[in-house]
Each structure stands twice: as structure tokens, then as C-alpha cells.
C-alpha positions in Angstrom: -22.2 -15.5 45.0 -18.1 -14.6 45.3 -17.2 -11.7 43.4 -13.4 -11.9 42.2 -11.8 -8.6 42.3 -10.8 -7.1 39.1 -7.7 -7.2 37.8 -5.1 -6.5 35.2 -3.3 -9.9 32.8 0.0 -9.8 32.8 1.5 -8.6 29.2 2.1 -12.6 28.8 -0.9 -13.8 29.2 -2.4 -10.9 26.9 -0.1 -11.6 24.5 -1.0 -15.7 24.4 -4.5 -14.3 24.1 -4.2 -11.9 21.5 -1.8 -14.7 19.3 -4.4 -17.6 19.8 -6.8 -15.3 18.1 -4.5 -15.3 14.7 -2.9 -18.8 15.0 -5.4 -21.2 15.8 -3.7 -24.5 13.7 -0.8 -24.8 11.6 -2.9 -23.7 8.1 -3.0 -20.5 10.1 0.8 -19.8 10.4 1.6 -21.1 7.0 -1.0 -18.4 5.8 0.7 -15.4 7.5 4.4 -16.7 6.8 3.6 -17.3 2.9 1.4 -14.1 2.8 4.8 -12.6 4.2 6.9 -14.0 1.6 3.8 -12.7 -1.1 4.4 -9.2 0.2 8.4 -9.8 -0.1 8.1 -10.2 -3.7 8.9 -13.9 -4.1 8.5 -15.6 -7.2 9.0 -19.4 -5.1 8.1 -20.3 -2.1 8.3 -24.0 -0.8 6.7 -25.0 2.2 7.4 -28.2 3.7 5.9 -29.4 6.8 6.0 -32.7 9.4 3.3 -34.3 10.7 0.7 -31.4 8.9 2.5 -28.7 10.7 2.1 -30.1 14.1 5.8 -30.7 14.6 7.6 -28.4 11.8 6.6 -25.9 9.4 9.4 -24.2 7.1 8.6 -21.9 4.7 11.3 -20.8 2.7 11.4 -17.7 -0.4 13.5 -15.6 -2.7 12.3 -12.7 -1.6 13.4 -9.3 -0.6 14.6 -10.7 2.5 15.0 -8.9 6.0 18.0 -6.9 7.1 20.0 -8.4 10.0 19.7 -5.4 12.2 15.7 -5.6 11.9 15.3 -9.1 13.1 14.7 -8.5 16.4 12.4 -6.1 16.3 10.5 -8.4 13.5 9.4 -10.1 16.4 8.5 -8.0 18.4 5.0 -7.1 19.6 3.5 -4.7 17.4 6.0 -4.1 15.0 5.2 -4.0 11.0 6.4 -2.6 7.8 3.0 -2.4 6.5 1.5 0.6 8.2 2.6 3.7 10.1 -1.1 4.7 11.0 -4.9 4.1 11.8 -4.9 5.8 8.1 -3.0 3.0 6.4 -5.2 0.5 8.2 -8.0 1.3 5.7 -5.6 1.6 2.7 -3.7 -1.7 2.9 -2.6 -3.6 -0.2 -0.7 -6.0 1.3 -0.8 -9.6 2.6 -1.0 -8.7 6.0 1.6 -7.0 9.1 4.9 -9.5 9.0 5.7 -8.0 12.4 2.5 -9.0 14.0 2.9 -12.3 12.3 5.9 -13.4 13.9 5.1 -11.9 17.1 2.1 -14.5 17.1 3.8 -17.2 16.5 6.9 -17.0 19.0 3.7 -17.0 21.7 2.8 -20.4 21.1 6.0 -22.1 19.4 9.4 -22.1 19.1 10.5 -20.1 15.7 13.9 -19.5 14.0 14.3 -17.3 10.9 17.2 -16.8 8.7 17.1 -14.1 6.2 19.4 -12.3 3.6 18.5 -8.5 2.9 18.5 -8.1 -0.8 21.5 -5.5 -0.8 23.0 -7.2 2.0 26.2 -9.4 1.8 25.7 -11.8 4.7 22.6 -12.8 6.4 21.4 -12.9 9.6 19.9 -15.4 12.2 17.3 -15.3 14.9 15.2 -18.1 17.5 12.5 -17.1 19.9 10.3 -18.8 22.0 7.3 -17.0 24.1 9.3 -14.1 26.0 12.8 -15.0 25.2 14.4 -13.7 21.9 17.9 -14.7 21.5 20.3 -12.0 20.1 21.3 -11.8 15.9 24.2 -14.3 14.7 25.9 -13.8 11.5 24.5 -16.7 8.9 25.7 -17.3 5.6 22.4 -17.5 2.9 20.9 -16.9 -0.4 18.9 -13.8 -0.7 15.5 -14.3 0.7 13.7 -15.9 4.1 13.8 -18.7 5.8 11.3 -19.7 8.6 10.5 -22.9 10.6 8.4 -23.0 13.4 8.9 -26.3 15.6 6.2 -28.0 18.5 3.2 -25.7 17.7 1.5 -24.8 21.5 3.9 -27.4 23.7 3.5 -24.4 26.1 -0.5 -24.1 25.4 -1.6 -27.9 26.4 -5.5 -26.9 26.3 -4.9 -25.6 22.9 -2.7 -28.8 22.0 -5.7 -30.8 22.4 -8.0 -29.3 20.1 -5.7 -29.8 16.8 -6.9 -32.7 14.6 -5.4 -35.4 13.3 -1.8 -35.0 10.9 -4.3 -36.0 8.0 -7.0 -33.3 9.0 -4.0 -30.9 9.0 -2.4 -31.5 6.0 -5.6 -31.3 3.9 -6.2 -27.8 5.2 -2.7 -26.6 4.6 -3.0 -28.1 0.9 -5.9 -26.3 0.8 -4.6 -23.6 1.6 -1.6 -23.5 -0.7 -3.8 -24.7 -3.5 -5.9 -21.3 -3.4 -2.4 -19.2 -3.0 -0.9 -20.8 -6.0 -4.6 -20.1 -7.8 -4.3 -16.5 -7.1 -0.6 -16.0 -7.5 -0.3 -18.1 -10.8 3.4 -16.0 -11.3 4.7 -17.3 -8.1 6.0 -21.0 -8.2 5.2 -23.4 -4.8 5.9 -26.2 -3.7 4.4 -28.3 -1.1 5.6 -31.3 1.3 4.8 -33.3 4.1 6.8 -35.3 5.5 9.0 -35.3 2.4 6.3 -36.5 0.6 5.4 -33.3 -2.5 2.0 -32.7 -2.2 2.0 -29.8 -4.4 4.3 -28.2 -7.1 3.6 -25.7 -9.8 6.9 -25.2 -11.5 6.8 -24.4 -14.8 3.2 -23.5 -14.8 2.5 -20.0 -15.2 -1.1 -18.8 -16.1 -4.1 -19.6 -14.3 -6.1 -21.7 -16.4 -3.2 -24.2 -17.0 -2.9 -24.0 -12.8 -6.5 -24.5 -12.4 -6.3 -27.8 -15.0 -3.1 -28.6 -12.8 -4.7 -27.9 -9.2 -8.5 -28.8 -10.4 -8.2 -32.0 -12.6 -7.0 -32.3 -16.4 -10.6 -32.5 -16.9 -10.6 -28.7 -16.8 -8.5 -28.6 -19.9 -9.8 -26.8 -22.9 -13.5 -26.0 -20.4 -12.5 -22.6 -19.2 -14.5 -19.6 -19.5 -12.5 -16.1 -18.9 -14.4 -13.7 -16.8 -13.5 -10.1 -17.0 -16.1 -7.3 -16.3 -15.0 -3.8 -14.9 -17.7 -1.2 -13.9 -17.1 2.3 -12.2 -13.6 0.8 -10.8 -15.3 -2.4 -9.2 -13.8 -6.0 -11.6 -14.0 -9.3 -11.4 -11.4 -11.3 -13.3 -10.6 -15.1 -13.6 -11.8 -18.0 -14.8 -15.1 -20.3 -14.2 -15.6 -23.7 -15.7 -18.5 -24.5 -18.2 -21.6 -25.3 -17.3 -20.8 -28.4 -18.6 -18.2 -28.9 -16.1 -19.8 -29.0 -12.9 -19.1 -30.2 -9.5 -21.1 -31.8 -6.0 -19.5 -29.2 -3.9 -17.7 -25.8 -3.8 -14.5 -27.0 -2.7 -13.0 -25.8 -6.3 -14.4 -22.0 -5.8 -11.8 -19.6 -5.0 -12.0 -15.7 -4.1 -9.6 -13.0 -3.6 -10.3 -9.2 -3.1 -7.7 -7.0 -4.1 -5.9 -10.1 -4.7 -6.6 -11.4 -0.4 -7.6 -15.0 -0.5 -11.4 -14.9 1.1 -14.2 -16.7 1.9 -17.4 -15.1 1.3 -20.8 -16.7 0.9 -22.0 -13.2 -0.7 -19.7 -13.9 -3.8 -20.8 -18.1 -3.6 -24.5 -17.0 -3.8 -23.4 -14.4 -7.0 -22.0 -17.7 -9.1 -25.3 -19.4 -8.2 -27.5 -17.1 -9.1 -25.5 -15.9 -12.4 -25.1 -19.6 -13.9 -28.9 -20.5 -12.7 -30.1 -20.6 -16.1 -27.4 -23.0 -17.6 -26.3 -24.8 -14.0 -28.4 -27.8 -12.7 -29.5 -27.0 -8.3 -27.0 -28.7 -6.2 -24.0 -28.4 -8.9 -21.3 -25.9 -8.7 -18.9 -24.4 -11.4 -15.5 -24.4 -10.7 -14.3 -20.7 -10.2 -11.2 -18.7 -9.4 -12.2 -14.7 -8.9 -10.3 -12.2 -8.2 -12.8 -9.3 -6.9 -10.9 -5.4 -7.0 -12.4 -2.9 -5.1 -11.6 0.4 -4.4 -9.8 0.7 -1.2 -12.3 3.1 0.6 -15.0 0.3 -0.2 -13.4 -1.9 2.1 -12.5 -3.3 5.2 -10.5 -6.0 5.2 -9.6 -6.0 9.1 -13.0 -7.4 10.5 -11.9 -11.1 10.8 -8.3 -11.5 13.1 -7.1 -13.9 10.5 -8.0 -12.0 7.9 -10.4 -14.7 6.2 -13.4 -12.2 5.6 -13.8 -8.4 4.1 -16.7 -6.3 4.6 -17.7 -3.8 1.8 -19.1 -1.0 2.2 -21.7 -1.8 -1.4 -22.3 -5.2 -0.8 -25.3 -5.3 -3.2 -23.1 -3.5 -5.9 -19.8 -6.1 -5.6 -22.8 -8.8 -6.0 -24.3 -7.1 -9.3 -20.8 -7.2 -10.8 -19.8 -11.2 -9.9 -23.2 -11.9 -10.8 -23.0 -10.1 -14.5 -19.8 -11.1 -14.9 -20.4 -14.9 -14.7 -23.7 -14.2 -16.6 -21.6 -12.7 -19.6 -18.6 -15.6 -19.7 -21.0 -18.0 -19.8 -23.1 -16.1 -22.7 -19.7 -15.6 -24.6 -20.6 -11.8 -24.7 -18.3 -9.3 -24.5 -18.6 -6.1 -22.9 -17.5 -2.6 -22.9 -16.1 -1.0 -19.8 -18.0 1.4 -18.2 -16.8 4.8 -16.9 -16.6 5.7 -13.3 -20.0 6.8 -11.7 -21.2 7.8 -8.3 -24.0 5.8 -9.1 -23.5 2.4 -8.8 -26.6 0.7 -9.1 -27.3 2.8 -12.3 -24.3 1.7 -13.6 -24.7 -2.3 -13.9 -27.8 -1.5 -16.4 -26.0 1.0 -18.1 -27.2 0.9 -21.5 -22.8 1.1 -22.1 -23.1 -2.5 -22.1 -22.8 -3.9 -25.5 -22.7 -7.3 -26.7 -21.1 -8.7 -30.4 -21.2 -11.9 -31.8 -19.3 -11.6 -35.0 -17.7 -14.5 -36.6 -14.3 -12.5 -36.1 -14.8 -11.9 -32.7 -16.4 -15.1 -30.7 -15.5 -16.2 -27.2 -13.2 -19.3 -27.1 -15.6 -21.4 -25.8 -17.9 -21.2 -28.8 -15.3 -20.8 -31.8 -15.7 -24.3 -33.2 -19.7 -24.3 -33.3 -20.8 -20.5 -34.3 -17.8 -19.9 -36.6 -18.2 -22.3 -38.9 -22.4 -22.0 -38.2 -22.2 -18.6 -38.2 -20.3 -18.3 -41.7 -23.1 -20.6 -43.4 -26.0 -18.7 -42.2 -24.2 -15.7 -44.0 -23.4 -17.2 -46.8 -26.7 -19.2 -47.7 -27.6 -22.9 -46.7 -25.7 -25.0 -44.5 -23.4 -27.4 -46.8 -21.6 -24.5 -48.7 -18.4 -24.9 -49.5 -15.8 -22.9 -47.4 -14.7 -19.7 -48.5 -10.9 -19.6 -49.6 -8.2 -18.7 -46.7 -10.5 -18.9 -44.2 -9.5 -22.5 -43.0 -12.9 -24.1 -42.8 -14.3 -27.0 -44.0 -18.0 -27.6 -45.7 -20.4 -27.9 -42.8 -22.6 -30.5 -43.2 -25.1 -31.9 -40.6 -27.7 -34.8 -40.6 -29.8 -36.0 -37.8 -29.5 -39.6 -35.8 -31.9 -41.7 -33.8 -34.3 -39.3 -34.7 -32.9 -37.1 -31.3 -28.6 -36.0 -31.9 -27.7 -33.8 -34.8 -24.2 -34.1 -36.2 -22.7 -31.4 -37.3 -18.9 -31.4 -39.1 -17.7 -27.8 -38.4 -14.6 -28.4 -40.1 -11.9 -28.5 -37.1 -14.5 -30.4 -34.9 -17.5 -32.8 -34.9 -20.3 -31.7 -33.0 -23.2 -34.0 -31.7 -26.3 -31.4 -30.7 -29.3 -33.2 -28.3 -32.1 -31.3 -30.5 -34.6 -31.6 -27.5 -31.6 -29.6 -25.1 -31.2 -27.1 -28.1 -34.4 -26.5 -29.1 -35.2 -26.1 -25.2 -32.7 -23.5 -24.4 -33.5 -21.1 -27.3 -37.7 -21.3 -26.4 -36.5 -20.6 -22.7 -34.3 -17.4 -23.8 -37.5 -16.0 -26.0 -39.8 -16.5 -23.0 -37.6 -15.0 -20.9 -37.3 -11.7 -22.8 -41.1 -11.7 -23.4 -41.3 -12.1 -19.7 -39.1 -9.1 -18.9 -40.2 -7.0 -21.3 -43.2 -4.1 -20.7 -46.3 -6.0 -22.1 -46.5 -8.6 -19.1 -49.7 -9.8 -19.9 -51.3 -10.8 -23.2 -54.8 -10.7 -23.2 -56.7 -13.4 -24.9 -58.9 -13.1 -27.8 -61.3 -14.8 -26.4 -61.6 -15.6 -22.3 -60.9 -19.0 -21.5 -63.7 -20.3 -19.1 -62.5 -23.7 -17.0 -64.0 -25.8 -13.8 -62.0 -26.8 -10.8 -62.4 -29.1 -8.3 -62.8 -28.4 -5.0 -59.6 -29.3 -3.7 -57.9 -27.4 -6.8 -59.9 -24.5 -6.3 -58.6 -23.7 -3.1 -55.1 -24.5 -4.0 -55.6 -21.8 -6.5 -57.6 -18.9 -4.5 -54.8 -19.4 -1.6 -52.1 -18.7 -4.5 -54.2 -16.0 -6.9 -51.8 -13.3 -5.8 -48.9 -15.2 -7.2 -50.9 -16.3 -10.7 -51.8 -12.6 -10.3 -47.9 -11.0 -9.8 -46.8 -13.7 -12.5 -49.4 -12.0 -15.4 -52.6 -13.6 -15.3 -55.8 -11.6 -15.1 -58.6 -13.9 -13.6 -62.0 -13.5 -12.3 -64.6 -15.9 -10.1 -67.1 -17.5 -12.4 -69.3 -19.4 -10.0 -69.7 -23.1 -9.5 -66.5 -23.8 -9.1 -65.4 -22.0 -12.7 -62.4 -19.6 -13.1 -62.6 -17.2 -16.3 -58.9 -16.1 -17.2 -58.6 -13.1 -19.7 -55.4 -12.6 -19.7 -51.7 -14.9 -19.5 -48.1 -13.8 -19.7 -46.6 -12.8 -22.6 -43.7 -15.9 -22.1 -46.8 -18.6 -21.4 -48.8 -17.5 -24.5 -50.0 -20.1 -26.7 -50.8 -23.4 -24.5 -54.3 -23.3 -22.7 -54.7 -21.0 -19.7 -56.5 -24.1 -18.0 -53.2 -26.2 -18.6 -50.7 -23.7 -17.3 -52.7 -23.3 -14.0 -53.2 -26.9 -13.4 -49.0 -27.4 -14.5 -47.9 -24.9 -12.1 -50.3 -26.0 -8.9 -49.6 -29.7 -9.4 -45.6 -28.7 -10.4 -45.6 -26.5 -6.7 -47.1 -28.1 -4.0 -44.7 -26.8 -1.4 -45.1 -22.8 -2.1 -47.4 -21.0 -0.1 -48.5 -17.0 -0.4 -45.9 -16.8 2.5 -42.8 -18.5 1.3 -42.9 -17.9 -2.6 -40.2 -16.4 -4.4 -41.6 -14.7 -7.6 -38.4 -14.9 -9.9 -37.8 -18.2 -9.0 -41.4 -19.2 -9.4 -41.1 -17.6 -12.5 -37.7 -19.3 -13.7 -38.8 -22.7 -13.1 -42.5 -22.2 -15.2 -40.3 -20.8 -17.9 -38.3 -24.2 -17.8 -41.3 -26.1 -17.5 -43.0 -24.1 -20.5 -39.3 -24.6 -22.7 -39.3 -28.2 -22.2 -43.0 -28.8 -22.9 -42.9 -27.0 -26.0 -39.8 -28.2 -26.9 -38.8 -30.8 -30.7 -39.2 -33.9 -28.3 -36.1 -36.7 -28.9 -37.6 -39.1 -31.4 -38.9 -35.9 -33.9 -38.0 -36.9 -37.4 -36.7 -33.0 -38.4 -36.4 -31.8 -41.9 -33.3 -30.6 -43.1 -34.9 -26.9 -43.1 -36.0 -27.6 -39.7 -32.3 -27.9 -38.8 -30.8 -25.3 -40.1 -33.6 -22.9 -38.6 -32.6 -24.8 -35.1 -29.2 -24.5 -35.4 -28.8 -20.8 -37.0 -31.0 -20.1 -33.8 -28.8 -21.4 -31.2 -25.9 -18.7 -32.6 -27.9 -16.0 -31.6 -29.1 -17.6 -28.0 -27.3 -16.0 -24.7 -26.4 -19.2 -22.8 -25.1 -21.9 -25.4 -24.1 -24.3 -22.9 -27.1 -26.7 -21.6 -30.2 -26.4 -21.2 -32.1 -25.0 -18.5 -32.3 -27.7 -16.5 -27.9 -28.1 -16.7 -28.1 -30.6 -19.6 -24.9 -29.9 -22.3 -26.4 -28.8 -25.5 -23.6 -30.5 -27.5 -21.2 -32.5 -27.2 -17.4 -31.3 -29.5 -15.2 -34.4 -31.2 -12.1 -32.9 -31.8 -9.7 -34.6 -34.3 -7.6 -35.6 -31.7 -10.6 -37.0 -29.5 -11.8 -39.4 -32.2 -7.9 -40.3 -33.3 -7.1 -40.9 -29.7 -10.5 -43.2 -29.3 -9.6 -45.2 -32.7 -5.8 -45.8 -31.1 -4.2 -43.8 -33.4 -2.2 -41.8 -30.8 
């Protein structure tokens, strides 16, 4: 074997190394260069690019701009405005180092920046490539920054090679730029290639009008705000209904301490928080911003800054996950103080919930208001009380399965299985949580199995016995059960058992996950018990139904993802009659 001889790289072979760690493809200098123009206080910043980057990239802004006499050392190696210690590593709010940035970039391309400093009255001018930085012209040029980066690694060839196609490119750049604008709704961009706009969001200001923009107008008017702050951890933004749902997770997008990220940790909190009211293998659209307290973070773990790591994972996922779990419950909650404990704090008992017909979540306005008011005020079919806008509500039922309700600004179609599903899957639940887990019976239910079922249930009695049941050996191939859940009371003992082996084949003492287990016999026992479609329901019936569904958490769907209604606006039904 030849041993090579140790030896030191020269600084520009360290410094190629160091930059193909940060810039990697051209998404990854238009991510520092806008984060750059972010931190410079922009309010529009246009990128346009040729070929998805592989050629040119130019991002311009109207930002704070760069004083001529600081160009050069902009590009330098190691030279920021960001930090002036290890301390304000750990303490960083902004975007990222613009120093380091450009640094990377002369490495493997050619750049050239233009820039006007704010309080400056001419601008200045600047190209480097690799070692060479040519010396500071005089330019004439709005306030703000101008940078274009031309023939991305022509000095790198092995690193040429491994870029995609100018399609592949482009759709990560857009991607890219699709999140920014998400997260920076105040700032306007534009994006082009070649000078083709893929991307403009002038004159679109908030995010939910920027997630119907960037999402699909089918977003419109099925936005849910999330907003939950507990002891200085918050999660703000915006998820779609459950209604609204999606194949993949390309519409989910995360920021801490407003940093574009990706993290599976906050994916899996969405999932789990919209379990109940989300079908498996559909997503909500989302756009989160996460703020943690500096100290709880480190956001320098991944060199292009794409990850964070925080120091209470399981805390930051207690907080998405509630959050989500309130929006989509329309419940609003109070903030809770500052504590040094944090798991304590996300079952504070400072968590209150209201449901008053003055203060309902959007989402639910045009149902529970009008509902709402006629359960207060006696029988459904009332007349409206004076001033407050509404109309009678009225409701009959169709195909012996939809009940139409008018609730005066809209007309609601309700699926009376979905409904009736959904509240009977909320009661279990709560019986299933609460301290009297099992329910003995009044008189012990004595069944046979066969062989094969017999052994399907001794492998799995330490499941049947975690989920509530008490159970003993009767001989002969009998099974005496005294005791059931509280949630699964009522149907026969015999029938549960039978549901849940036949309903599981695939779970094993090994592999089984209790709450889930638990979630999807809850379903199971909902639907089962549920007003089947095809019910002729009286009128009383109805309105028991209905005032029900005011007072259930998740007013969405069903368990299983199903909508519970369906809203006719007037517009809707003058717009389907051609009257628009």
C-alpha cells in the first residue's frame, strides 16, 4: 500500500471546497442573494434568470444598498455584517452572512454587483471571478443592489456535470421563490426565465391572498388562521381546510424565526394534529411560521442553512401540533405566560375555548351563527331577530341522506351520515380519555371462538387489555369479558373483538401502536353507530343533530376526511344559474 504524504491545500482549493458546500445549483445562490436583499430591507426584489440559472442569475432590490468603499471587502473571504463574534453566531436574526455569500459565489462563477448606499449619491461597481477582484468604478443607480452571476462552475467542470436540466432548475428556483414570497407576504417579487414571468406578487399583500395566488384560487375563502403562543414558543400562519386537501406536501411551507426550513419534525406535527379530520395519504396546505427563542436554537447545523436544530424538539412539536388542532376546531385560545416548564405548559389548564355566536372562527360563521342563534332562541325556523342580519333558518332533509339548511347568507347541504359520525367520534373520544377507562358490564358477556380466532386474540390480549377490556379464559374455546371501554360501550363485547381482529390483521404485540389502534376503533365504532344515508329523520331528530354539530371540536369532515357540509353561497348558486 503507498502512503501519500500529508499535506496542506492551497487557500484556493480550500476555498472552492468550502464554497461548493453552500452553492451546490443555482436555487442555492438565488437563496443567499435574495436572503441578502431580505436582510437589506427590500420591499421588491426581481429575480430573473437564463436557462434556470445555469447561464445568468440577476437579482436585483431596493434595498439599503452597500457603500462603494465596502464592495471589496463584500467579497472577500470571511467578511459579514451580520456577526462580530462566536456570541452572535447563536443570536442571529438575520437571513444569513452577505459577505460569506458573495465570497462563495465569486469561487465558482463570474459575479458583478452594482449597488447604491442609501445615503450615498452615486453608486458603485464591482466583478470578480475566483481569485481576481477587479478594483471599484463609479456607477450611476437607484438606491438598492444589483447582482448577476454569469456561467455557474465553467471553472469546476466535475461539478458542471452534476446540474440538471434548465427545466429541473427552474422548478427548484420557483420553488424557492414561491416559499420566500409565502413568508415575506410584505415584500413584492418577481420571477423570470428567460424573459418568460414565472412569478409576480405585486399588489398582493397578506398571506392568505398570496397563498390563493401561489397555491391555486381554489384556496380562496378555505383558510384557516393558526395562531397559538405558549411560554414565548408561536406558530402563526395559515392551513387549508380539511376539506381542502392535497396528494403531496409540496404546498407546506416552514420558517423559524421567519428562516425558510425544511423539517420533517414540523411535517409529522400537521399530520398528527389534523388526523382526526384529514383522510391518510392527504396533506393540508400550510404556511408556518415557528418563533423560538433564540437560545432554543441553532440554526447553523446545515451549510446552506436549510435545517435548525432546537434545543426542545418535543416542546416546538406540542405547539405546531395544538396549534393546527385548535384552527381546525375554530377554538380560540388564551396565551399562556412564560414558564420554565414547558411540557406543563401545553396542558395548562390557561387554555380556554369560546364558541359564542359573537365570537366564531371564520371558517364556521355561516353554519353556527345562524344555528347557533336558533338553538338559543327556540326551534329551528324562527324568525330572525331584528338588526342582526339573518334570515329564518329552515332545513328539511333529501334522498333520505343530505340535509339542507338556509342559514340566511348561505345554503348549506350537511351528509347526515358524515355529521352524525363526527359528533359520536368526539363523545367516544372524551369517554376514552377520561379516568373511568373501563366500564364494567352488568352482566359478563360469555362468547366461543374458533380456533384460529382464539389464537389471533390470546397473541393480541395485552392490546384488548391496554385498550380497556377486562377478560378472562373460560375453557373450550370461550372468552368471558367483564369489562369494555367506556367509548365502545353499548354494542356486544363479542362484536367489538371480532371487528377489531378481522379490521387488524397486520398488527402484532410487536408493532402496535396503542393510540392509533385506538383512533381507528373509535372511527370504526362512529361509523357503525352512525344515522346511515337512507334514514328517514324526523324534524326533531334534526335539529338535535345539527344543534350537536355546534358544539363538536372538528366541524370539518368526518373521521375518515369526508366534508361534513357542503356551503352555497349566493354568488355560488347565481354564478351556476348564469346570472354573473
Amino acid at each position: 500500500m503507498i502512503h501519500n504524504h500529508i499535506k496542506k491545500l492551497d487557500e484556493l482549493t480550500i476555498a472552492k471546497i468550502a464554497a461548493g458546500e453552500v452553492i451546490d445549483r443555482p436555487v442555492s445562490i438565488v437563496k443567499e442573494l435574495v436572503e441578502n436583499s431580505i436582510d437589506a430591507g427590500a420591499k421588491k426584489i426581481s429575480v430573473h434568470i437564463n436557462r434556470g440559472g445555469i447561464d445568468l442569475i440577476r437579482v436585483s432590490d431596493d434595498g439599503v444598498g452597500i457603500p462603494a468603499d465596502q464592495l471589496v471587502l463584500a467579497l472577500d473571504d470571511h467578511a459579514t455584517s451580520k456577526i462580530t463574534s462566536m456570541d452572535d453566531l447563536f443570536s442571529l436574526r438575520s437571513m444569513g452572512f452577505r459577505g460569506e455569500a458573495l465570497a462563495s459565489i465569486r469561487h465558482v462563477a463570474e459575479i458583478n454587483i452594482i449597488s447604491r448606499y442609501r445615503f450615498s449619491e452615486y453608486g458603485g461597481q464591482i466583478s470578480a471571478t475566483g481569485e481576481h477582484i477587479a478594483s471599484v468604478k463609479t456607477a450611476a443607480h437607484p438606491e438598492g443592489t444589483v447582482v448577476e452571476v454569469r456561467d455557474l462552475f465553467r471553472n469546476i467542470p466535475v461539478r458542471q456535470r452534476f446540474l440538471k436540466s434548465p427545466a429541473t432548475e427552474l422548478s427548484m428556483v420557483s420553488d424557492l421563490i414561491q416559499s420566500m414570497a409565502l413568508q415575506n407576504p410584505e415584500i413584492e417579487f418577481v420571477l423570470s426565465n428567460d424573459g418568460k414571468e414565472i412569478i409576480n406578487t405585486k399588489g398582493v399583500y397578506t398571506l392568505d391572498d398570496r397563498m390563493t395566488l401561489l397555491f391555486g384560487k381554489e384556496l380562496r375563502n378555505k383558510l384557516l388562521p393558526v395562531d397559538l403562543e405558549i411560554s414565548g414558543y408561536q406558530v402563526s400562519g395559515y392551513i387549508s381546510q380539511p376539506t381542502q386537501t392535497y396528494s403531496n406536501r409540496s404546498r407546506q411551507i416552514f420558517s423559524v424565526n421567519n428562516r425558510w426550513v425544511k423539517s420533517p419534525l414540523l411535517q409529522k406535527a400537521i399530520v398528527q394534529g389534523a388526523a382526526d379530520s384529514v383522510t391518510q395519504g392527504r396533506f393540508l396546505a400550510a404556511v408556518l411560521n415557528i418563533s423560538v427563542p433564540v437560545d432554543q436554537l441553532d440554526v447553523n447545523i446545515h451549510p446552506q442553512k436549510l435545517d435548525v436544530k432546537f434545543v426542545n424538539s418535543g416542546f416546538v412539536f406540542d405547539v405546531v401540533l395544538k396549534g393546527i388542532r385548535q384552527s381546525i376546531s375554530g377554538i380560540t385560545t388564551k396565551v399562556i405566560s412564560s414558564s420554565n416548564n414547558h411540557t406543563a405548559a401545553v396542558t395548562n389548564s390557561s387554555l380556554t375555548a369560546s364558541r359564542s355566536v359573537d365570537n366564531l372562527p371564520a371558517h364556521t360563521d355561516v353554519l353556527f351563527k345562524a344555528i347557533e342563534w336558533g338553538q338559543n332562541n327556540g326551534p329551528l325556523a324562527l324568525p330572525t331577530p331584528s338588526g342582526k342580519g339573518y334570515q329564518p333558518v329552515v332545513h328539511f332533509q333529501i334522498f333520505e341522506t343530505y340535509i339542507v339548511v338556509n342559514a340566511g347568507t348561505a345554503l348549506l347541504l350537511l351528509d347526515q351520515h358524515a355529521v352524525h359520525e363526527r359528533i359520536l367520534y368526539e363523545k367516544y373520544k372524551t369517554l376514552s380519555s377520561s379516568n373511568d377507562y373501563g366500564q364494567p358490564l352488568l352482566a359478563a358477556e360469555v362468547f366461543f371462538l374458533d380456533s384460529q380466532k382464539a389464537a389471533r386474540f390470546w397473541e393480541l390480549s395485552g392490546l384488548f387489555t391496554e385498550l380497556g377490556f377486562k377478560f378472562e379464559d373460560f375453557g373450550s374455546g370461550q372468552i368471558i369479558v367483564r369489562e369494555v371501554p367506556v367509548s365502545m360501550a353499548g354494542p356486544a363485547a363479542e362484536r367489538l373483538i371480532l371487528a377489531f381482529i378481522d379490521d387488524n390483521p397486520d398488527v402484532t404485540a410487536a408493532n402496535w401502536d396503542r393510540l392509533l389502534l385506538e383512533k381507528e376503533t373509535l372511527q370504526r365504532m362512529a361509523c357503525r353507530a352512525a344515522i346511515k344515508a337512507g334514514k328517514k329523520m324526523a324534524p326533531e331528530e334534526v335539529d338535535a343533530m345539527v344543534a350537536e354539530l355546534i358544539h363538536t371540536p372538528s366541524n370539518f369532515t368526518c373521521p375518515h376526511g369526508r366534508p361534513l357540509y357542503i356551503t352555497f353561497k349566493k354568488n355560488d348558486l347565481e354564478r351556476m344559474f348564469l346570472r354573473t
